[in-house]
C-alpha positions as CSV (number, residue, x, y, z in Angstrom):
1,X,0.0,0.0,0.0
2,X,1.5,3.5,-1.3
3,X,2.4,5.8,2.0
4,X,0.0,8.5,0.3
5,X,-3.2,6.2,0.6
6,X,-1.8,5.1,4.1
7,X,-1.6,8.3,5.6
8,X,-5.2,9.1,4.0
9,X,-6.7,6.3,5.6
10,X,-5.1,6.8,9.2
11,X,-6.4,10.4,9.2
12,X,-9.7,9.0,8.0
13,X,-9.6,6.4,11.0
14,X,-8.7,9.4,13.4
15,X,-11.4,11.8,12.8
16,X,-14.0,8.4,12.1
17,X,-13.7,7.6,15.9
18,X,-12.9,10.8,17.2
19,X,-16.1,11.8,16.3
20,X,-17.8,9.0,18.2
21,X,-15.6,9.4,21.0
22,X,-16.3,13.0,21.3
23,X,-20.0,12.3,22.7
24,X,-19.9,8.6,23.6
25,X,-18.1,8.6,26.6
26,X,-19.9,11.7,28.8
27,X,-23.3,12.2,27.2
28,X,-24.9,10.4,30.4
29,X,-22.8,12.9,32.4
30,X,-24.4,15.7,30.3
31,X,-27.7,14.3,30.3
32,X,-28.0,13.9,34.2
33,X,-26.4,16.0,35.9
34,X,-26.9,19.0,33.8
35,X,-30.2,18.1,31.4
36,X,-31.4,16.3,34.6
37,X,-32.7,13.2,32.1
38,X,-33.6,9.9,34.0
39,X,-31.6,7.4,33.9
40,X,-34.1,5.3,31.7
41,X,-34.1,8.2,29.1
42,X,-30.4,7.9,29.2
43,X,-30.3,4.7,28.5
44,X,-32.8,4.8,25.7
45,X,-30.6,7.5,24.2
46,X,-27.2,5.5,24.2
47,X,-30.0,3.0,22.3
48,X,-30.2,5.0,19.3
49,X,-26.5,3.3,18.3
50,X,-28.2,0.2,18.6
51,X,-31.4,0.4,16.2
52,X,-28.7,2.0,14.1
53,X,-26.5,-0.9,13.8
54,X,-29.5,-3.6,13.3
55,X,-30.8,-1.0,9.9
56,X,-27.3,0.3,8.7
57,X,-26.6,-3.7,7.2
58,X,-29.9,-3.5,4.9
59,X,-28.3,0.8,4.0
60,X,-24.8,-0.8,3.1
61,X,-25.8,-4.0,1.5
62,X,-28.7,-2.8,-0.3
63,X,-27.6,0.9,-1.0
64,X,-24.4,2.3,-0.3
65,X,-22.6,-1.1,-2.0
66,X,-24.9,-0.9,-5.0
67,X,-25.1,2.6,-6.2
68,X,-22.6,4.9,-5.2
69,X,-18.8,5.5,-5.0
70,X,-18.0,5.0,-1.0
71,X,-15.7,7.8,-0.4
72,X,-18.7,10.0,-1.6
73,X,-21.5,8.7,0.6
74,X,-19.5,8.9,4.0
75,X,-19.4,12.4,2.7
76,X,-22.4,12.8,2.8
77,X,-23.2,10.7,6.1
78,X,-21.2,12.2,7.8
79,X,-22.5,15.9,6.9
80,X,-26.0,14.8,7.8
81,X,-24.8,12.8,10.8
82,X,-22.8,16.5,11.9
83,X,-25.7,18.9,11.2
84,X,-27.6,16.3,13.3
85,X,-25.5,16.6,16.3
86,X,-25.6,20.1,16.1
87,X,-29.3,20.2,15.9
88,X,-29.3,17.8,18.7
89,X,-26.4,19.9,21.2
90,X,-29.6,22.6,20.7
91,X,-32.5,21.1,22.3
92,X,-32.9,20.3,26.3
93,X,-35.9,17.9,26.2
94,X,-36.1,14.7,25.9
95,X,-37.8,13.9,22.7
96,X,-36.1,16.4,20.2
97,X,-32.9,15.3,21.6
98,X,-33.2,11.6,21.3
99,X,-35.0,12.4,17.8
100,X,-31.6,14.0,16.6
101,X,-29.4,11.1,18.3
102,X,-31.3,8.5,16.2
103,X,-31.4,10.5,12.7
104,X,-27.2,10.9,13.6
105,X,-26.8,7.1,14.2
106,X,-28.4,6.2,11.4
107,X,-25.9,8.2,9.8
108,X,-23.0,7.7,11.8
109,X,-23.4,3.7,12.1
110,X,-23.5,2.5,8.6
111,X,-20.3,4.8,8.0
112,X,-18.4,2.2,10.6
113,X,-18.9,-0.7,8.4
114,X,-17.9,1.7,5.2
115,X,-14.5,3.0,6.2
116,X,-13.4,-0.8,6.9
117,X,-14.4,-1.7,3.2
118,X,-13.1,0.9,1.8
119,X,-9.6,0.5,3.8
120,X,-9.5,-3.2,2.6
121,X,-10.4,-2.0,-0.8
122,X,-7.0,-0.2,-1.0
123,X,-4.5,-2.5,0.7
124,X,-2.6,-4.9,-0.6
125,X,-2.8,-7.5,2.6
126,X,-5.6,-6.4,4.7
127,X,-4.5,-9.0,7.6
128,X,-1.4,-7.0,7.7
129,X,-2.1,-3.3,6.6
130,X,-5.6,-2.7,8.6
131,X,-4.6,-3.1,11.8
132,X,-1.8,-0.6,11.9
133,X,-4.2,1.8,10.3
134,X,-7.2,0.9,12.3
135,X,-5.3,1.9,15.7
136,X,-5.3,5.3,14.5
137,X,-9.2,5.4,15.5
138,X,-8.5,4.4,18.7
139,X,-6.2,7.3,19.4
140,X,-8.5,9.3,17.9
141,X,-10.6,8.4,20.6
142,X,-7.8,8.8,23.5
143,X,-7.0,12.2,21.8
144,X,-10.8,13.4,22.4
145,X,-11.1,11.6,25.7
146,X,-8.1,13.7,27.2
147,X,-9.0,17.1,25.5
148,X,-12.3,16.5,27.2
149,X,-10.9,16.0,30.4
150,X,-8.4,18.6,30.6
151,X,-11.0,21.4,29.9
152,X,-13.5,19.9,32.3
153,X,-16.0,19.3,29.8
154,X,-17.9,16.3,30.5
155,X,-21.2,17.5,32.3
156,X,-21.4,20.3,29.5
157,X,-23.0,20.4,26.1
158,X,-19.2,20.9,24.4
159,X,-18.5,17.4,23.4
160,X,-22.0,17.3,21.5
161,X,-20.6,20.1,19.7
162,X,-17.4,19.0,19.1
163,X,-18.2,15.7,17.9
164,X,-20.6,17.8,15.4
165,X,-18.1,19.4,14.1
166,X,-15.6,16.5,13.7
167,X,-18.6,15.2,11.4
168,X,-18.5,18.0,9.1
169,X,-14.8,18.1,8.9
170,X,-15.0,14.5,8.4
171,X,-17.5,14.1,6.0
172,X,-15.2,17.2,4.1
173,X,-11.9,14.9,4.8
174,X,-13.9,12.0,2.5
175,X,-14.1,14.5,-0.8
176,X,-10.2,13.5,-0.7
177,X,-10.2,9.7,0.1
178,X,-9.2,7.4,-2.7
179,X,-12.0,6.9,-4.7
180,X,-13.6,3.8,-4.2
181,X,-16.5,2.5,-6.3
182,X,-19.4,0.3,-5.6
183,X,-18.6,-3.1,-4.4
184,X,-21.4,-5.1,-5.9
185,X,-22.9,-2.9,-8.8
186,X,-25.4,-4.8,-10.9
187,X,-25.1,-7.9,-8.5
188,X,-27.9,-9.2,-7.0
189,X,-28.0,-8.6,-3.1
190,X,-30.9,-10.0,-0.9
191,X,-32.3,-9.4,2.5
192,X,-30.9,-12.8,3.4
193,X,-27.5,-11.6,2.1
194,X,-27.8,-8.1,4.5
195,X,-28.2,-9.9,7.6
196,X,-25.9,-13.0,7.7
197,X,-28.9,-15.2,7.5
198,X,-27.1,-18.0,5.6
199,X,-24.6,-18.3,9.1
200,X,-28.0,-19.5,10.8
201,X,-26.8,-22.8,9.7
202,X,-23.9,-22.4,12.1
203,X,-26.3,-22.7,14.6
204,X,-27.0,-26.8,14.3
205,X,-23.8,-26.9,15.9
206,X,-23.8,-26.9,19.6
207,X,-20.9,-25.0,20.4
208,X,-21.5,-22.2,18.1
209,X,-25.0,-21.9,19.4
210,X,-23.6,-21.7,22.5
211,X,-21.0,-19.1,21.4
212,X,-23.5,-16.4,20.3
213,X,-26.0,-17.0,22.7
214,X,-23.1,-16.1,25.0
215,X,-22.1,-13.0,23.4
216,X,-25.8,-12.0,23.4
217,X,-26.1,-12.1,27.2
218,X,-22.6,-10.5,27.9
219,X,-23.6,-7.1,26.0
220,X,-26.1,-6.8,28.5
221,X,-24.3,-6.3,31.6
222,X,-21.6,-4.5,29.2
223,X,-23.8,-1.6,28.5
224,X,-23.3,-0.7,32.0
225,X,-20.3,0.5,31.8
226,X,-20.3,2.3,28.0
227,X,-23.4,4.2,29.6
228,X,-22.8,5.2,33.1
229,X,-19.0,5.0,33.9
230,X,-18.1,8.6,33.4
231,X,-21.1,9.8,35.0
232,X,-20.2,7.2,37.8
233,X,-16.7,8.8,38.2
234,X,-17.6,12.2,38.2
235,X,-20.2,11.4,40.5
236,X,-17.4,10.5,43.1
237,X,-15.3,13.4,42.0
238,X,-12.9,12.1,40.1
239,X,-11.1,15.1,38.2
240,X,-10.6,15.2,34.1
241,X,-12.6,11.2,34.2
242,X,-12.9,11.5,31.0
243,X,-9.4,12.2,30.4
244,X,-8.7,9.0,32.9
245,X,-10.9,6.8,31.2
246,X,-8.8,6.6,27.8
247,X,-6.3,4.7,30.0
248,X,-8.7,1.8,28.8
249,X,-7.9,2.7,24.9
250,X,-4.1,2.7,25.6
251,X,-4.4,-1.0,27.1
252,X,-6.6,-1.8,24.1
253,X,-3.9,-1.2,22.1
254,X,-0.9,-2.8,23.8
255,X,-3.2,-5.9,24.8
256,X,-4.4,-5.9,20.8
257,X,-0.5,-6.1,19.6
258,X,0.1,-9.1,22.5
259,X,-3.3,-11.2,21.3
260,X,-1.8,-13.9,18.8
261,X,0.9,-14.5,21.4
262,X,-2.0,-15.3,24.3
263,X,-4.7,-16.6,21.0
264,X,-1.9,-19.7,19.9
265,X,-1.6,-20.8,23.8
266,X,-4.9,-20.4,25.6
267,X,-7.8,-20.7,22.9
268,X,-11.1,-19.9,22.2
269,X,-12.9,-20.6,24.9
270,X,-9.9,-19.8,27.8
271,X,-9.4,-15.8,26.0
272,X,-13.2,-15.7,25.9
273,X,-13.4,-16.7,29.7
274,X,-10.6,-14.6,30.5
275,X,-12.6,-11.3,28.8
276,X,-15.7,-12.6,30.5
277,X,-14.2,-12.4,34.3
278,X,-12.3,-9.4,33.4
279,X,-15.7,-7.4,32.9
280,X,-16.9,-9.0,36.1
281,X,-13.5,-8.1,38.3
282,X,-13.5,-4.6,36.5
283,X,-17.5,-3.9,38.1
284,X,-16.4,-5.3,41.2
285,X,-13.2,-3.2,41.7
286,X,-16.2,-0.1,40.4
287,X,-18.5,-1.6,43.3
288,X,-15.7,-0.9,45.8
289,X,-13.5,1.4,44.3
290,X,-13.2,5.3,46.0
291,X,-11.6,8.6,45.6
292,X,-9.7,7.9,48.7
293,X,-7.3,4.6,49.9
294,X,-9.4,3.0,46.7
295,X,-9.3,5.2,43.9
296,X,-6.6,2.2,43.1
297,X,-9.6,0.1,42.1
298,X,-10.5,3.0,39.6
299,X,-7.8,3.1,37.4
300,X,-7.5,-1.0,37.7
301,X,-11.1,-1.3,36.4
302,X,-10.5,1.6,33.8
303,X,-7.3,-0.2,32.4
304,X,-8.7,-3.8,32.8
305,X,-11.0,-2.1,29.3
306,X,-7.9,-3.8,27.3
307,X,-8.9,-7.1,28.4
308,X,-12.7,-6.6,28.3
309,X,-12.7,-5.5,25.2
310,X,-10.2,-7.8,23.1
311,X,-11.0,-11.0,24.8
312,X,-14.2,-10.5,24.3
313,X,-14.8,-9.0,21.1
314,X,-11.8,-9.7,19.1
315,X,-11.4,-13.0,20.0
316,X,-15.3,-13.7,19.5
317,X,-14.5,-12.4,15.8
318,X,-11.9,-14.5,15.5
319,X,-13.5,-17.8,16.5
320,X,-16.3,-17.1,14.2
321,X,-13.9,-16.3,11.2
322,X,-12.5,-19.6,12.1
323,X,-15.5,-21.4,12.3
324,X,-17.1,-20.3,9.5
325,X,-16.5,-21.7,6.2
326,X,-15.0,-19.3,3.7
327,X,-18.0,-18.7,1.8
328,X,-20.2,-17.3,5.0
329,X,-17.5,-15.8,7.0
330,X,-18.6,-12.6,6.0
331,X,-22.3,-13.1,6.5
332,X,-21.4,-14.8,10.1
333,X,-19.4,-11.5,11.0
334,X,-22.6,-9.7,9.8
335,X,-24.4,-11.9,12.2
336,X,-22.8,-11.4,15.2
337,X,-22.7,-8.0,14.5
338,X,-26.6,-7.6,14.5
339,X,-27.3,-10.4,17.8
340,X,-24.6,-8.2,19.6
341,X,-23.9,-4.3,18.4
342,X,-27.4,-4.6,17.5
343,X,-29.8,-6.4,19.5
344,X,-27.4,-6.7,22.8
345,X,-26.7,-3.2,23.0
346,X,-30.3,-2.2,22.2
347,X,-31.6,-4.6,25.0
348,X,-28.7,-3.7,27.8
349,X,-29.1,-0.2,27.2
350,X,-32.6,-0.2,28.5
351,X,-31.6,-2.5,31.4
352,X,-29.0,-0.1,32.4
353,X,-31.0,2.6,32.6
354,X,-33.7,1.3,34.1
355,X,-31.6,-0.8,37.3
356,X,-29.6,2.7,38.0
357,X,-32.4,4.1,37.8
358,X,-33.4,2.3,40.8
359,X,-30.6,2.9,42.8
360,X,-30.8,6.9,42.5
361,X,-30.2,9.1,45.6
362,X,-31.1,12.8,44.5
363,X,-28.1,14.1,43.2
364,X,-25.7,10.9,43.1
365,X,-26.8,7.4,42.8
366,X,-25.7,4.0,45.4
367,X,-23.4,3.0,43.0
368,X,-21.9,-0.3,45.3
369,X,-25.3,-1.8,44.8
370,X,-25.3,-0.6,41.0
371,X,-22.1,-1.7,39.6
372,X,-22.8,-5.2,41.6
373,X,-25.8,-6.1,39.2
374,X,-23.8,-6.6,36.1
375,X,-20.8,-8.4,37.8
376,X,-23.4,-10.9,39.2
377,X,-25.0,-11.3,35.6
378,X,-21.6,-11.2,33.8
379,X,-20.7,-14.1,36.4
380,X,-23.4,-15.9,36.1
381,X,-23.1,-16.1,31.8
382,X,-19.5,-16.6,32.4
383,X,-20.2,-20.1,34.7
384,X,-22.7,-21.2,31.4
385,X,-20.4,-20.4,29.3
386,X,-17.7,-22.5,31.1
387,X,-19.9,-25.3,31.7
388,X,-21.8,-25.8,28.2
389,X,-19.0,-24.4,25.5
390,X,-16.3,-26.7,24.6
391,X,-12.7,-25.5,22.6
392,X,-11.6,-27.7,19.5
393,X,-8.3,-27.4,18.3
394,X,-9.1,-26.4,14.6
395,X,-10.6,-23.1,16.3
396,X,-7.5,-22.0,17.8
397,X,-5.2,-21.7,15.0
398,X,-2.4,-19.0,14.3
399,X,-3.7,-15.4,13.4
400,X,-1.1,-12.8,12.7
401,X,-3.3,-9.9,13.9
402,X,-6.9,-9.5,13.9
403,X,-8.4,-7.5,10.7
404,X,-11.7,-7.2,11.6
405,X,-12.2,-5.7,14.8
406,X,-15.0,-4.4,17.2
407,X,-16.7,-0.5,16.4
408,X,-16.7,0.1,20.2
409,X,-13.7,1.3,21.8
């Protein structure tokens, strides 16, 4: 891959998750503490990612892939998404707000899926090439996180309007990507094609039944903590959280370079179990964690997100590109995709909001007993998981680094 398109692609990584970044990490802090939104309504905000991702595989398959040049349609997602977010950094009740949040993820989402095809498009040996160029989103991400949390931004409207912004630039930036044309112009794509439906028949077998029903159940307690950790830290004072909290991203990235190493000698089902009690130790240390003699239990949650996240996630797309035979690998990512991004998130958004909502104490919330309902239900999948999934050694072979990887950092 020439340097020229590299460099293109990074930046277009960068601003791609900056964006997303920008609002994704203290928009519950916004919400409550200064829009005074109920934790429900929070929840069913955050949920607007969620029917985004379950409609933007029928946009890309049946659309975006068909009829227009990619570069030129993230421009114009992107503008929309932007002029959305601004629209939506305007209004202070519920209803207009969460109307703008949905019309920008259904923007913002498909875009996800399109800035990975049209990276691949352009590189030589995607296996090799995307994730070096992929990591530049997740700095993107730590570079918001810690501007955010320098200028003490997170219970203001300013993020909303910065991640606006970064939209428009964005969708700007994509006028100057390599062009890119339709994938499948003049082929013949059905709804069964959009959705993965032909990896159902992964389902007669046991284990990979098992597998997805597991990933289902573990985005629900997992919504906890994309929803209300940086409203749970400023909460209990911590200074510039949202700065703190890209600690998380930086172990996402060293634990992401260390995965085939830990992938060849553990397998599946050990790295899976491994990301599964990592989510439930990082809830517990929140449960106990303080800004005094514990605000070590903080940071050890915040930085256990390396594990969490590419234990979990990566190594579940992993096993399934190993599973899957070649011609339904990508329909089985597509699958998992929807069951988990889509119909997880949707579900443990709403359960999020409405158990804190529970727990609320005026200004603050009793976040011991909060943070200890999703360890308990991340425990509890992880002992089915244990018991009723079983490894095999053709799903554990050698992977030089992971090209598809999980939207959420």
């Amino acid at each position: 891959m020439p340097i020229g398109v590299r460099v293109k692609l990074s930046a277009m990584m960068f601003l791609q998750y900056f964006v997303w970044g920008a609002w994704g990490v203290t928009l519950a802090t916004y919400l409550g503490a200064t829009l005074q939104f109920s934790d429900l309504r929070i929840g069913a905000v955050y949920s607007t990612t969620a029917i985004a991702a379950m409609i933007a595989p029928f946009f890309v398959g049946m659309v975006a892939d068909r009829f227009f040049a990619t570069e030129k349609i993230l421009c114009v997602l992107h503008l929309s998404g932007g002029l959305f977010l601004w629209l939506a950094s305007r209004q202070t009740e519920f209803q207009p707000f969460y109307t703008m949040m949905l019309l920008h993820s259904l923007c913002y989402m498909p875009t996800l899926a399109l800035t990975n095809s049209l990276s691949f498009h352009h590189m030589t040996d995607p296996r090799k090439e995307f994730p070096g160029v992929r990591v530049l989103g997740t700095i993107g991400w730590i570079v918001v996180g810690n501007m955010l949390g320098w200028f003490r931004l997170d219970a203001t409207v300013v993020p909303v309007q910065i991640a606006a912004v970064a939209a428009i630039v964005m969708g700007l930036y994509c006028l100057f990507l390599p062009h890119t044309p339709p994938s499948k112009r003049g082929g013949r794509v059905t709804v069964r094609d959009v959705l993965g439906l032909d990896a159902l028949a992964l389902l007669k077998d046991r284990n990979f039944a098992i597998f997805i029903i597991g990933s289902f159940l573990t985005m629900i307690p997992l919504l906890f903590y994309y929803t209300f950790t940086n409203r749970f830290l400023n909460e209990i004072g911590m200074v510039g959280a949202s700065g703190k909290m890209t600690f998380g991203q930086m172990s996402e990235i060293f634990f992401l370079l260390v995965m085939p190493f830990f992938f060849v000698r553990f397998g599946v089902k050990k790295m899976l179990l491994v990301g599964m009690l990592a989510w439930v130790a990082r809830y517990v240390l929140f449960a106990y964690g303080n800004m005094d003699a514990g605000v070590w239990m903080l940071y050890a949650g915040i930085v256990l997100h390396g594990v969490c996240y590419d234990f979990f996630f990566v190594t579940g797309q992993i096993y399934v590109d190993n599973r899957a035979p070649v011609h339904v690998r990508a329909a089985a990512q597509g699958f998992i995709a929807f069951v988990t991004l889509g119909v997880g998130w949707f579900i443990g958004a709403y359960v999020a909001g409405e158990i804190v909502g529970r727990y609320e104490m005026g200004a603050t919330h009793e976040w011991t007993a909060i943070w200890l309902w999703p360890a308990a239900m991340a425990a509890v999948v992880m002992v089915l998981f244990a018991g009723f999934f079983r490894d095999r050694p053709a799903e554990t072979r050698t992977v030089a680094a992971p090209a598809q990887v999980a939207v959420q950092d």
